[in-house]
Backbone as a printed PyTorch tensor [residue, N CA C, xyz], in Angstrom:
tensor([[[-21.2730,  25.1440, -70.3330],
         [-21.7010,  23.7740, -70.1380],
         [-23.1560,  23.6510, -70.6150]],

        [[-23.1220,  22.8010, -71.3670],
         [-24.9020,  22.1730, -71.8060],
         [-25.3020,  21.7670, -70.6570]],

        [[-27.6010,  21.6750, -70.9180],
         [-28.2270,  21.0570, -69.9470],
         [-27.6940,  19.4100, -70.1470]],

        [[-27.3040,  19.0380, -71.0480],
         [-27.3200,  17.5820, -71.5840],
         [-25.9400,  17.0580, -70.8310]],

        [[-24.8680,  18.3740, -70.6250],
         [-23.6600,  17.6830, -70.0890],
         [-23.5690,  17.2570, -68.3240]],

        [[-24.9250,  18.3310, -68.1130],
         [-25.2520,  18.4930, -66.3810],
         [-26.1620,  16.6030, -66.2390]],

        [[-26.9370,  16.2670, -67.1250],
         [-27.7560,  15.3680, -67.3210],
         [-26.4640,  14.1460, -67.3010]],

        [[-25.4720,  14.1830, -67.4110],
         [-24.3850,  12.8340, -68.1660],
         [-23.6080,  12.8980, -66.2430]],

        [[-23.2800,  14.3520, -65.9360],
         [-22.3290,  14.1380, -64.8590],
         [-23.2610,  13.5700, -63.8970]],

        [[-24.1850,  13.9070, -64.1260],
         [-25.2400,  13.0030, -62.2670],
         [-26.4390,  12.1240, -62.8250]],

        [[-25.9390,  11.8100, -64.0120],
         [-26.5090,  10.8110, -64.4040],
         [-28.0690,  10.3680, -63.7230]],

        [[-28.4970,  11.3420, -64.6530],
         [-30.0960,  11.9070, -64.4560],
         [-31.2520,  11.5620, -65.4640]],

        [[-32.1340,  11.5330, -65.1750],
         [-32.9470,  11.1280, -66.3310],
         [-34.0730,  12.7220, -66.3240]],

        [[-34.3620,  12.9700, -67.6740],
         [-34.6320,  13.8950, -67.6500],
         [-36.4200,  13.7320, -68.0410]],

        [[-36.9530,  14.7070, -67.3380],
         [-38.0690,  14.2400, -66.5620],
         [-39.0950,  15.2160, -67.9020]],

        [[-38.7250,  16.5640, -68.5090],
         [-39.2620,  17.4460, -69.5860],
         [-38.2450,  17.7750, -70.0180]],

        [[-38.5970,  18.4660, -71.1870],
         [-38.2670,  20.2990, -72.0650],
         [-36.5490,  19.2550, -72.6850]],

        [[-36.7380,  18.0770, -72.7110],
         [-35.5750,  17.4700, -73.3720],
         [-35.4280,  18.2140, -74.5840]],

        [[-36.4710,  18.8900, -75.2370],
         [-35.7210,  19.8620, -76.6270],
         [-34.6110,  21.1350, -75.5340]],

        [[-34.6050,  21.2490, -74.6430],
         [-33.2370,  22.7570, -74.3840],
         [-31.9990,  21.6470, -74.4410]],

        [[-31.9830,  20.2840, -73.7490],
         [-30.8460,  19.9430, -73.2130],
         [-29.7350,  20.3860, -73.7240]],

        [[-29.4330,  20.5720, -75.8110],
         [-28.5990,  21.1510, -75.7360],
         [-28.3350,  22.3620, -75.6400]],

        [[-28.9680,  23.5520, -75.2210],
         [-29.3110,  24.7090, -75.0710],
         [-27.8670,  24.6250, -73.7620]],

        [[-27.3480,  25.6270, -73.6420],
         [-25.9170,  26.0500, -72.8430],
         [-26.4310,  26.3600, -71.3080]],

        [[-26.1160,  25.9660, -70.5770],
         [-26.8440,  26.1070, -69.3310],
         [-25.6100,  27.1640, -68.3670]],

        [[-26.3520,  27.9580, -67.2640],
         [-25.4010,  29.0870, -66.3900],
         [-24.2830,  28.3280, -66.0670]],

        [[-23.6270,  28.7830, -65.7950],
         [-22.2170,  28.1600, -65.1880],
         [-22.5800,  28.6440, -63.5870]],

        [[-23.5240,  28.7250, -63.3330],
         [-23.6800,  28.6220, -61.5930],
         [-24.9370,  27.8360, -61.2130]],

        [[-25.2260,  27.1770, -60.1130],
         [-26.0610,  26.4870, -59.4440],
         [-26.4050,  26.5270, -58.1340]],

        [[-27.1850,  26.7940, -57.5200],
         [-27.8670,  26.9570, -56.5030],
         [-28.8710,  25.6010, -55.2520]],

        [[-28.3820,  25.4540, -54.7870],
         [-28.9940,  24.4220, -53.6250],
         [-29.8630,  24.6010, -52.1300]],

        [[-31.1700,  24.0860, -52.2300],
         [-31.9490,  24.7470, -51.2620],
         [-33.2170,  24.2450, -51.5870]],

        [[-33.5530,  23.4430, -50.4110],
         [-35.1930,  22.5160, -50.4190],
         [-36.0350,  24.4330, -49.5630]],

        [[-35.3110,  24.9480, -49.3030],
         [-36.0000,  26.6750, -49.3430],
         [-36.6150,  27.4410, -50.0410]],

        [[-37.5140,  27.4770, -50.5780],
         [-37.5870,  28.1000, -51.8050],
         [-37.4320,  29.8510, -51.5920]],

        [[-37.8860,  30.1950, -50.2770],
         [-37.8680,  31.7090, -49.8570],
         [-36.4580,  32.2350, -49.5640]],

        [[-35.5140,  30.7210, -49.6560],
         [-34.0090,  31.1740, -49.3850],
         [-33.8300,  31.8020, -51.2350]],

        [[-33.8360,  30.7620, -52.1030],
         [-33.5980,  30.9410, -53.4490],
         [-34.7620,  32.2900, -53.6970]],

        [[-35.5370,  31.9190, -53.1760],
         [-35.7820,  33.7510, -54.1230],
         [-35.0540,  34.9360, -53.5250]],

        [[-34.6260,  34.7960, -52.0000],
         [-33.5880,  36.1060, -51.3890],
         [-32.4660,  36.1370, -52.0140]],

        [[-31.7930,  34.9300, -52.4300],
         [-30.1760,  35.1310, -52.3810],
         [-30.1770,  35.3820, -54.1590]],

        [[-30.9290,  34.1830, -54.9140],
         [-30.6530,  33.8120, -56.0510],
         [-30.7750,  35.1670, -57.3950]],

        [[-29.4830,  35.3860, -58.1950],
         [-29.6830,  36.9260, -58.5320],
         [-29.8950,  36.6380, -59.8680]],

        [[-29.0310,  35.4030, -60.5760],
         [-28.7890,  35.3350, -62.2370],
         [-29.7670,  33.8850, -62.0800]],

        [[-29.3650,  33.5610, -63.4270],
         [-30.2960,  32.1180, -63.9100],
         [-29.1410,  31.2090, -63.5840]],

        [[-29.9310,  30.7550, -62.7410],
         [-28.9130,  29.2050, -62.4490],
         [-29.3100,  28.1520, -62.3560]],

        [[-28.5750,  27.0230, -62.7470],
         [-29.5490,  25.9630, -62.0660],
         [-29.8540,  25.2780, -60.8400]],

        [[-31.1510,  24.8840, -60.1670],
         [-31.7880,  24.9320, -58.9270],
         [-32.0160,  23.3550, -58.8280]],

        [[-31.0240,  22.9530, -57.7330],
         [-30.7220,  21.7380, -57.3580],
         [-31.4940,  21.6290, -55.7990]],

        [[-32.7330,  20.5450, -55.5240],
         [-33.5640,  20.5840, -54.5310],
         [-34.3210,  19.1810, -54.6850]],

        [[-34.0590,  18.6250, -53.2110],
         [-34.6160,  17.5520, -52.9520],
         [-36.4290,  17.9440, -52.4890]],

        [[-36.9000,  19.0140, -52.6770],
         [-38.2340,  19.3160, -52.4320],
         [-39.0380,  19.0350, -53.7840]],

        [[-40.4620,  18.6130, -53.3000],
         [-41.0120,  17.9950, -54.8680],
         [-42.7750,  18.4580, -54.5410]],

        [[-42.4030,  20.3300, -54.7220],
         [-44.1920,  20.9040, -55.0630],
         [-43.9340,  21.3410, -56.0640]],

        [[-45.1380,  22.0460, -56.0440],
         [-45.2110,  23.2770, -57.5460],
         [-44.8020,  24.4110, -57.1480]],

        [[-44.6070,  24.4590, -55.9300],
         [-43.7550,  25.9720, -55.4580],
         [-42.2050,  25.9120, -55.6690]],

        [[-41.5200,  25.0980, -56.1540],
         [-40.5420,  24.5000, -56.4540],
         [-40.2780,  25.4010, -58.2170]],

        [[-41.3630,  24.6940, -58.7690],
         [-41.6510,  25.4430, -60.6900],
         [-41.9900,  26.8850, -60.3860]],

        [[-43.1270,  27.0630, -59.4290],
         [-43.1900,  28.7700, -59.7270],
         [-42.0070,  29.4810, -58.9640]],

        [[-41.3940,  29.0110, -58.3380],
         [-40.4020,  30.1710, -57.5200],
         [-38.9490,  29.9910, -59.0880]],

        [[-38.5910,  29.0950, -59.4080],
         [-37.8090,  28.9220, -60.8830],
         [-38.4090,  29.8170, -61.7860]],

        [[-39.7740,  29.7080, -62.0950],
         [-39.6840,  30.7780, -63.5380],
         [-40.1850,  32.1070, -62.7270]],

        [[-40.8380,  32.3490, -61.6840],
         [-40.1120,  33.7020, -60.9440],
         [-38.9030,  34.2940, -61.5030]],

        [[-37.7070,  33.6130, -61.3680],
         [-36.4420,  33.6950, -61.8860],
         [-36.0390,  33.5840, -62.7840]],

        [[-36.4110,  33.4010, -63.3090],
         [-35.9910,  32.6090, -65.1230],
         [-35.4690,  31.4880, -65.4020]],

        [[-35.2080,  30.5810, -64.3860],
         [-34.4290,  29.7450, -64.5650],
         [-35.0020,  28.7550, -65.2580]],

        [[-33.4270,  28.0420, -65.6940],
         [-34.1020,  26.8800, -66.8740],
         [-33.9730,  25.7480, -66.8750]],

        [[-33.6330,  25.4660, -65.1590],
         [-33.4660,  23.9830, -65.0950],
         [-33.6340,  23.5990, -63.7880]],

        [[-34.0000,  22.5150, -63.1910],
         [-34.3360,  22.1330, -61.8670],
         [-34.0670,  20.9370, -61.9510]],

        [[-32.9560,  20.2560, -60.4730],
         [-32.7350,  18.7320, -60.6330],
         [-33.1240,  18.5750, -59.3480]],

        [[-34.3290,  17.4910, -59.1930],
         [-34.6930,  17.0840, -58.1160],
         [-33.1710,  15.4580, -57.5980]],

        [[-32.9620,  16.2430, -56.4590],
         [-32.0060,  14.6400, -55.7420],
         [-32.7640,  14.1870, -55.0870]],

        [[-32.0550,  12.9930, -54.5630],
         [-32.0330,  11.6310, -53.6470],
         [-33.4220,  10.7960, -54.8800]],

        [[-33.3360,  10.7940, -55.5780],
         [-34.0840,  10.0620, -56.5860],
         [-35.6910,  10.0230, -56.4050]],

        [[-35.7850,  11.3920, -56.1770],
         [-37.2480,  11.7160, -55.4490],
         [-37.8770,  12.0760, -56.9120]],

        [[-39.5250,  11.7170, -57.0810],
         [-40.3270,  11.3540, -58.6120],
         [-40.8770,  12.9690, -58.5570]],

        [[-41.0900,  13.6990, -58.7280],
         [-42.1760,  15.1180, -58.9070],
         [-43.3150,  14.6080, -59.1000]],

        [[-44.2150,  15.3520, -58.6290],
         [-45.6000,  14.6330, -59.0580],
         [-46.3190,  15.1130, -60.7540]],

        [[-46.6550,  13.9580, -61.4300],
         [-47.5010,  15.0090, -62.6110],
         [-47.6450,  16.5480, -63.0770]],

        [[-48.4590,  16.7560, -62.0070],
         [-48.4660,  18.5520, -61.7380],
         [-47.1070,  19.1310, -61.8040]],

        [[-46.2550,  18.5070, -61.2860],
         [-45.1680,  19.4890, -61.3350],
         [-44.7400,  19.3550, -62.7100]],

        [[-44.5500,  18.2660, -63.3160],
         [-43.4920,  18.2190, -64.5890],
         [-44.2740,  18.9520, -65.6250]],

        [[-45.6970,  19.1450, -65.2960],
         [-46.9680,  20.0030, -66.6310],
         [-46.6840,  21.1700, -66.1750]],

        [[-46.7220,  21.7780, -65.3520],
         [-46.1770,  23.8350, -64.8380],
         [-44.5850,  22.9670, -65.2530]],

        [[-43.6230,  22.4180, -65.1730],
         [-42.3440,  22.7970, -65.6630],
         [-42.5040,  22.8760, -66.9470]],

        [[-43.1390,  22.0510, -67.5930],
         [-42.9180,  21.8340, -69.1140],
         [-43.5680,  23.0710, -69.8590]],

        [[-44.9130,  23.6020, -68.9010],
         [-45.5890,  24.7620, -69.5250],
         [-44.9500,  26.2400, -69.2760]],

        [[-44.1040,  26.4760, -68.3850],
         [-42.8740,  27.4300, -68.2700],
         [-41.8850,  27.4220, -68.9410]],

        [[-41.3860,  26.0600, -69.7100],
         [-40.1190,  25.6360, -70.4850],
         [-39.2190,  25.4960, -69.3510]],

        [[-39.0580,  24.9760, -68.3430],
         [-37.9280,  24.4030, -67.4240],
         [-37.8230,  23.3680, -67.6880]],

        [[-36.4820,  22.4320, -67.8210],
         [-36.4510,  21.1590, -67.7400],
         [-36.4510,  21.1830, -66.4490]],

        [[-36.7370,  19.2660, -66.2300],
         [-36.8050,  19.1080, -64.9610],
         [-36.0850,  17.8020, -64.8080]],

        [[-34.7350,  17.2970, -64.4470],
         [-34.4080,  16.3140, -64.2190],
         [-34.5580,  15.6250, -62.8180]],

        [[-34.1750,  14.3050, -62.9830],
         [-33.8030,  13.8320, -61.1310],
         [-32.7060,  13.0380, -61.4210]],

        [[-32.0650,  12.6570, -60.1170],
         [-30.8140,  12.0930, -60.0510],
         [-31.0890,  11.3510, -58.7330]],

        [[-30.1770,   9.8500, -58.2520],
         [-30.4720,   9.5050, -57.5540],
         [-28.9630,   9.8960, -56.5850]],

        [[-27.9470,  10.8540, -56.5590],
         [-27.3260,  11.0570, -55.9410],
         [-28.4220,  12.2470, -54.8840]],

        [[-27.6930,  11.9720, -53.6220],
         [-28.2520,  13.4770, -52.6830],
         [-27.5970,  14.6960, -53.1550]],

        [[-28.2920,  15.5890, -52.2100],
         [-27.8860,  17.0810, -52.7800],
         [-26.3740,  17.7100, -52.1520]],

        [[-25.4760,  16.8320, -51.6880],
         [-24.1350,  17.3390, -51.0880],
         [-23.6590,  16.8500, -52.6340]],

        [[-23.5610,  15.2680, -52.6210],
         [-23.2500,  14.5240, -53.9550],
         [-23.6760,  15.4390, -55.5850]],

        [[-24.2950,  15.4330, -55.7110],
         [-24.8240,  16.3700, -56.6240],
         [-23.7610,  17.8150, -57.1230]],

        [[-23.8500,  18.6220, -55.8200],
         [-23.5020,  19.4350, -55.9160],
         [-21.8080,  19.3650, -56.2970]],

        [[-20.9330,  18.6390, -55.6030],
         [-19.7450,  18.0260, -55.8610],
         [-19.1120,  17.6620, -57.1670]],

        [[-20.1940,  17.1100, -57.4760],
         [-20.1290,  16.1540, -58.7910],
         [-19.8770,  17.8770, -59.5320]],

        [[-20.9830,  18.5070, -59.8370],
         [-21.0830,  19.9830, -60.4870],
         [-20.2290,  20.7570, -60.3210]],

        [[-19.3820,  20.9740, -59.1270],
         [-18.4840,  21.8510, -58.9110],
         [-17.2270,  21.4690, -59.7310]],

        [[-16.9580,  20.2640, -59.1310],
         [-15.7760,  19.5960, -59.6880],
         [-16.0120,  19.1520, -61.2070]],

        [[-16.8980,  20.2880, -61.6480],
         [-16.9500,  20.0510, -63.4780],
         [-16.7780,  21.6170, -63.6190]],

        [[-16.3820,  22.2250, -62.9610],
         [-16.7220,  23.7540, -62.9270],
         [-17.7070,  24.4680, -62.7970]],

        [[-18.8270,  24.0480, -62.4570],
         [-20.1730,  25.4510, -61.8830],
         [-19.6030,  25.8960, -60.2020]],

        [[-20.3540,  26.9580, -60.5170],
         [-19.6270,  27.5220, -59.0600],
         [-21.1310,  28.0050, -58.0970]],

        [[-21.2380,  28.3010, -57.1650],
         [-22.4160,  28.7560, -56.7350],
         [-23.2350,  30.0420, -57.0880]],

        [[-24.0400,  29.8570, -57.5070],
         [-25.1710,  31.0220, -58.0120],
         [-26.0390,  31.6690, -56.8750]],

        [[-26.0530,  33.3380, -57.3900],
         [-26.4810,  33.5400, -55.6690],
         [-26.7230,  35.1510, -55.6680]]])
């Protein structure tokens, strides 16, 4: 699955790094306004679905490698965050579905949980 096809199912607006969207994104995803949960559990690159909106959000992602972050419930990141995403190469979308919705939407396209 593309970042661009994750961007169409939760109908997201994409916030940076719009050059990866078509870049192939993990087939797993991960959920957690935790970030100390996602660095225990989270093993491969997945994408990191979180209604939390710091910069500990971007550094705990490229910690990991990951290459994509969708903020829910239609929450804005501040400046700072989208300049450390964009300067790591993470996209960073938002969506105005919550993070149960979200996740649903993703499953029932086939990602499975990353972990």
């Amino acid at each position: 699955m593309k970042f661009e096809q994750i961007r169409q199912i939760l109908n997201a607006q994409v916030l940076c790094c719009e050059e990866i969207m078509e870049d192939e994104a993990s087939t797993e995803a991960y959920a957690s306004d935790m970030m100390s949960d996602v660095l225990a559990f989270v093993t491969d690159q997945t994408v990191l679905l979180t209604g939390l909106v710091n910069e500990q959000v971007i550094r705990t992602a490229a910690m990991l490698d990951m290459h994509c972050i969708i903020i829910v419930r239609g929450k804005q990141p501040t400046p700072g965050m989208i300049q450390l995403a964009r300067q790591n190469g993470i996209a960073m979308l938002t969506t105005g579905f919550n993070l149960f919705e979200s996740c649903g939407k993703l499953y029932s396209s086939g990602m499975r949980e990353g972990g």
